[in-house]
N, C-alpha and C positions, 0 to 999 in steps of 0.2 A: 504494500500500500504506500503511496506516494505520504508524503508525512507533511507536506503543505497544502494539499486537496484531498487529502479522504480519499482518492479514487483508484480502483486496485487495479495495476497491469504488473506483469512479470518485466523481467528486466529483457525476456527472449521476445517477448510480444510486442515490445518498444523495439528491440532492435529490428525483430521483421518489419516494423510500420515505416522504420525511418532507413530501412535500407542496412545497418550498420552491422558487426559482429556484437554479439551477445558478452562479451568481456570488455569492450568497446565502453559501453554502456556503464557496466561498474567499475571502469575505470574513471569516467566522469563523477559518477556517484561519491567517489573516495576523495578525486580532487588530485588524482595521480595523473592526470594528463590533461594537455589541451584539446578544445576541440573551438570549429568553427563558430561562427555566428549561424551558418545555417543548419547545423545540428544543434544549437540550443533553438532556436524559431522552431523548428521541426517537433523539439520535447515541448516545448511550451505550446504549441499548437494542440498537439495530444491529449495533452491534459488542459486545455481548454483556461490556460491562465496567461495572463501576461507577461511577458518575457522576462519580465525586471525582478521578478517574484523568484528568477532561481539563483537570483545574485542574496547573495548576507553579506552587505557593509558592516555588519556589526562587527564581523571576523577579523576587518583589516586593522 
């Protein structure tokens, strides 16, 4: 379950949506890799929230 929308996809069912490998994916999740602007559009698309919503400025 996604932990800032409630809304439940596996990390394999993102990856088939968005084209990507399935470690791909939880490597974003972890913050061990980069990825494009068009693969966060893609996630934020999916889960139907705004794109700014997968950034934490609190972090930095």
């Amino acid at each position: 379950m996604n932990e800032k929308t409630g809304k439940k996809i596996s990390q394999e069912e993102l990856a088939l949506r968005l084209g990507l490998a399935k470690n791909h994916i939880g490597l974003i999740e972890r913050g061990q890799t980069n990825t494009t602007v068009d693969v966060l559009y893609g996630i934020a698309k999916e889960f139907k929230i705004d794109i700014i919503s997968l950034f934490d400025f609190n972090e930095l």
